[in-house]
N, C-alpha and C positions, 0 to 999 in steps of 0.2 A: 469299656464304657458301654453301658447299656444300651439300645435303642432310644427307651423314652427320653436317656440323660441326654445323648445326643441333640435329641429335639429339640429339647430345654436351652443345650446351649446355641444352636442356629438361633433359634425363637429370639434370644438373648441379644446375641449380634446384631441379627436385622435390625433389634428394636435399635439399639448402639447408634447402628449406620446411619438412619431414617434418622432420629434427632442429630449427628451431625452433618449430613445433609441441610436439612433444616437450618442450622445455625450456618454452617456455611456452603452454598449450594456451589458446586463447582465453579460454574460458569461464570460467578459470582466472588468469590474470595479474590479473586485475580484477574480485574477487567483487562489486561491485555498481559501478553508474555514478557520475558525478561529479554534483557539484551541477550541476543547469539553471538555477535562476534565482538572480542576486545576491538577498541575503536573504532564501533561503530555504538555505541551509547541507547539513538531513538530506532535503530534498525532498520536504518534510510536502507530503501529499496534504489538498485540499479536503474540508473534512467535507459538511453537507448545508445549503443556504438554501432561499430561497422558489424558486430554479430547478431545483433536485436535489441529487442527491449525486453525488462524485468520485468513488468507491469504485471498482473494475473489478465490475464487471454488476449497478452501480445501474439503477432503474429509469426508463425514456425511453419517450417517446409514450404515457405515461400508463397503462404499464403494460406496451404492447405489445410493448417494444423491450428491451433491456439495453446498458448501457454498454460498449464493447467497448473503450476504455483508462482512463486514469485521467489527474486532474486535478494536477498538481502547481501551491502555490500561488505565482505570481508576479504581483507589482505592478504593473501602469500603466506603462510602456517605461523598465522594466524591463533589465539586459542578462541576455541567455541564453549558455547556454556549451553544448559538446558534449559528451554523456554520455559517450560513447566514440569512439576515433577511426575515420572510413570513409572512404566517399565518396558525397559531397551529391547530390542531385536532387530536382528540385521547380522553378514550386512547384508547392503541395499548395492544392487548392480545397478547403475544407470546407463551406462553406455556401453555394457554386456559385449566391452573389447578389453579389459586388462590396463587401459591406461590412466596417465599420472593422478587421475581424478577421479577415475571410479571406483567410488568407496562412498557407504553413506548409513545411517542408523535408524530403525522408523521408532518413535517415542508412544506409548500408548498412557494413557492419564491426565490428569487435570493437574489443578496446584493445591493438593491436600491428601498425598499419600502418607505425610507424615503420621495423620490420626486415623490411617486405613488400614494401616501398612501388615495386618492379620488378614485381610481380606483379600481372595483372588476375583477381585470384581473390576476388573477393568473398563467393561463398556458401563459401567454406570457412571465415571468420572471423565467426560466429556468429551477429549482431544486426542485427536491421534494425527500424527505430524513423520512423513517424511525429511529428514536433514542430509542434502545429496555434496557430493565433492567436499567430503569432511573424513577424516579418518578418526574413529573414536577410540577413545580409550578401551572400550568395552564392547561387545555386543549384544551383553546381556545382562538380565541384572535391574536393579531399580535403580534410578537419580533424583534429587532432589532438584528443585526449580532454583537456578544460579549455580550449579555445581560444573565444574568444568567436565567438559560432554569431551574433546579433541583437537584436533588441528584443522585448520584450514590445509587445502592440499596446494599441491602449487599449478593452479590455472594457466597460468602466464607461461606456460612449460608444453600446453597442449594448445591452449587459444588465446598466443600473442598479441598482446595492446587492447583485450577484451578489459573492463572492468572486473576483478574478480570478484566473487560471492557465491554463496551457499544457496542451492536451489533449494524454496521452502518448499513443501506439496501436502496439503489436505490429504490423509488416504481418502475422504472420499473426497476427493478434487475441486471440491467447494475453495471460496477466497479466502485466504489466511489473512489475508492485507488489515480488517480490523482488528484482530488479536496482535499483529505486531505491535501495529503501534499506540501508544498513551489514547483511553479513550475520555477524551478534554470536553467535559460539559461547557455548554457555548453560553461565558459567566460574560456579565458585563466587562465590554473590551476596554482595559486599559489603555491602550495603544488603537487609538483613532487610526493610524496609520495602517495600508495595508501592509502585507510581506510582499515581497518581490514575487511577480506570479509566473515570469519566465526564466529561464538560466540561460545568463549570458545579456539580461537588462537587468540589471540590481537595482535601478532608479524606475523601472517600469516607465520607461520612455515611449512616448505616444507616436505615434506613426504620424509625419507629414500630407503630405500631398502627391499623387505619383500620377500615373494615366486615370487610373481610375478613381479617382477622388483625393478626398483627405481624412484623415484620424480623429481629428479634435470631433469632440462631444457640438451637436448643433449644424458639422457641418452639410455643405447639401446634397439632396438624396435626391431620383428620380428626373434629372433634369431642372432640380431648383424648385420643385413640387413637394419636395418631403425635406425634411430634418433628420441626419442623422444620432441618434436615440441613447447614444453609448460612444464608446468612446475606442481606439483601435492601439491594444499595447504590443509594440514590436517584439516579436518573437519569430528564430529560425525555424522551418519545416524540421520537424525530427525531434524539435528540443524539450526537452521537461518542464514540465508544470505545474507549478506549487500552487495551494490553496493559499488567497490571499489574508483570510481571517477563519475560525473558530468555527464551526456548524453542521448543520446539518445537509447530505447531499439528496437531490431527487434531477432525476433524468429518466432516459435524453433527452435533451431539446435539442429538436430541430428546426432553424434558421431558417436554411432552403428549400425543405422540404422537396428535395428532388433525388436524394439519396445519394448525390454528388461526394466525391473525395474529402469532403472539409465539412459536409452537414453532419456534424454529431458537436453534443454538449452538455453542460449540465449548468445546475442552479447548486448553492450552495445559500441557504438562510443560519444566519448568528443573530446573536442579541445585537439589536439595533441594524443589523445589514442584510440584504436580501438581493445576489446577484446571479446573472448569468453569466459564462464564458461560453462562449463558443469558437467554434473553427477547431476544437481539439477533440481528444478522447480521451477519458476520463478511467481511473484503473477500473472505478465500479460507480454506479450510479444511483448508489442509494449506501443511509450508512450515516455513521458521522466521522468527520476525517478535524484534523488538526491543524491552526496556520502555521503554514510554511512546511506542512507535510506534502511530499510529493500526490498529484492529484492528477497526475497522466500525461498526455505528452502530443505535440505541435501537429494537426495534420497536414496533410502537402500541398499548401496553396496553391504553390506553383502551378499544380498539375491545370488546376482552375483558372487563375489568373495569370497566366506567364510574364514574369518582370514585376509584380504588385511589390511590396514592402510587406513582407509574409508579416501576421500578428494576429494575435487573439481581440475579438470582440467582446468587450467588456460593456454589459449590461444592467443597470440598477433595474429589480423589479419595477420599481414605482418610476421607472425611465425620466428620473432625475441626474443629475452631472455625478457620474462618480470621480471626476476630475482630480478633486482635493484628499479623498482616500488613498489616488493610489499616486500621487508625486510624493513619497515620501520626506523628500531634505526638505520640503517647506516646514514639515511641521515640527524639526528638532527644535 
């Protein structure tokens, strides 16, 4: 082949690529990835046990360190499938000791190698993803987005009574958490009702009265000076936190403003609702997240209040009773 011909056909390609680009821009053909592990479906990320939490920039080394991806929860060998389609390499050492879990594949590509697939243009198709404590079929090689990637390894053989799951990781360490999961425009809510915002209160049961006050929305604040503005849903230190409706996130907010163990929070606006939680920490705080998608996790009241009725502060922007939103059995 000649020089010039050669030109001719690069010339040709590019032009190829750039119109399907255009028609389907990576980032785009495929607003969030495919399920990773059979039975796990929406790729609920690990809440928190006795070894940590899954969250993206949970905390590791006992403080020192932060999680730089996140846990999606898969079973004991398990099969795994590819979030989107690339091409494989690996493997991936993560605990660079030999044991029962380390093993892992890094994926580079978006979801449209299929109409690329003459092309070695990888950094132009968007995603490159670490998949750690999985043994894959392959190391190398292209996959198609839903094609089975491997096994889950067996977790529970190195870190007994952990939750098992697949460590996700951005290669550049950025939050994978919105491409997992469904990206759910916040369409008018069917379901007036909220989701359950704590694990382990499914009714979103309100906190009473203890030493230091009471729960209900109104009661009194400052000595009998103020009104309480929102409303206080029981929830344990440590426990996970789902989004109670459809929206958009922006944070932090902070409460205390004193930088105290439990001052962190976020706001979450949907069609028609507009709220804060606080006392928690949030996986990320901006973004859009999905109801009933986990939304991060209990901070330690205790530490603050020793003996309170640990629970998240539940906030209407326009500091109306969000009462009725979130007892769910009233409104079956």
């Amino acid at each position: 082949m000649t020089a010039l011909s050669l030109v001719a056909l690069v010339s040709l390609v590019s032009i190829v690529v750039a119109k399907q680009l255009d028609a389907h821009p990576p980032q785009q053909q495929h607003r969030h990835w495919a399920p990773i592990c059979s039975g796990n479906p929406s790729n609920k990320i690990r809440g928190c046990d006795r070894y940590g939490c899954g969250y993206f920039g949970a905390d590791r080394h006992s403080g020192k360190g932060k999680h730089v991806g996140v846990d999606v929860i898969c079973a004991d060998g398990a099969t795994v499938y590819a979030p989107f389609s690339g091409q494989l390499s690996g493997p991936i050492r993560f605990f660079h000791n030999g044991n029962a879990i380390d093993d892992g594949v890094q994926i580079r590509g978006s979801g449209n190698w299929c109409c690329l697939t003459l092309l070695p243009l990888p950094s132009l198709l968007g995603y490159c993803v670490k998949l750690v404590c999985i043994h894959p079929i392959r190391y190398h090689g292209q996959i198609q987005r839903g094609q089975q990637l491997g096994r889950m390894l067996p977790m529970q053989k190195v870190f007994p009574g952990i939750i098992s799951h697949i460590h996700v990781e951005n290669c550049d360490r950025s939050d994978p958490t919105p491409l997992l999961t469904p990206d759910v425009p916040p369409l008018p809510q069917q379901d007036r009702r909220w989701a359950t915002v704590c694990a382990g209160n499914p009714t979103n049961e309100i906190r009473g009265c203890d030493n230091y006050g009471c729960g209900y929305y109104g009661a009194p604040r400052r000595n009998g000076k103020g009104k309480h503005t929102g409303v206080d849903v029981i929830c344990a230190d440590g426990a996970t936190v789902y989004a109670p409706f459809s929206g958009q996130l922006s944070g932090p907010v902070k409460f205390f403003h004193n930088g105290n163990a439990i001052d962190d929070g976020v706001q979450i606006r949907g069609s028609g609702f507009c709220v804060k939680l606080l006392c928690i920490h949030p996986i990320r705080y901006n973004g859009r997240i999905s109801k009933g998608q986990v939304l991060g996790r209990m901070l330690p009241m205790q530490r603050v209040f020793p003996g309170i009725v640990s629970h998240i502060h539940v906030e209407n922007c326009d500091r109306s009773d969000p009462t009725s939103n979130l007892e769910r059995g009233k409104w079956q």
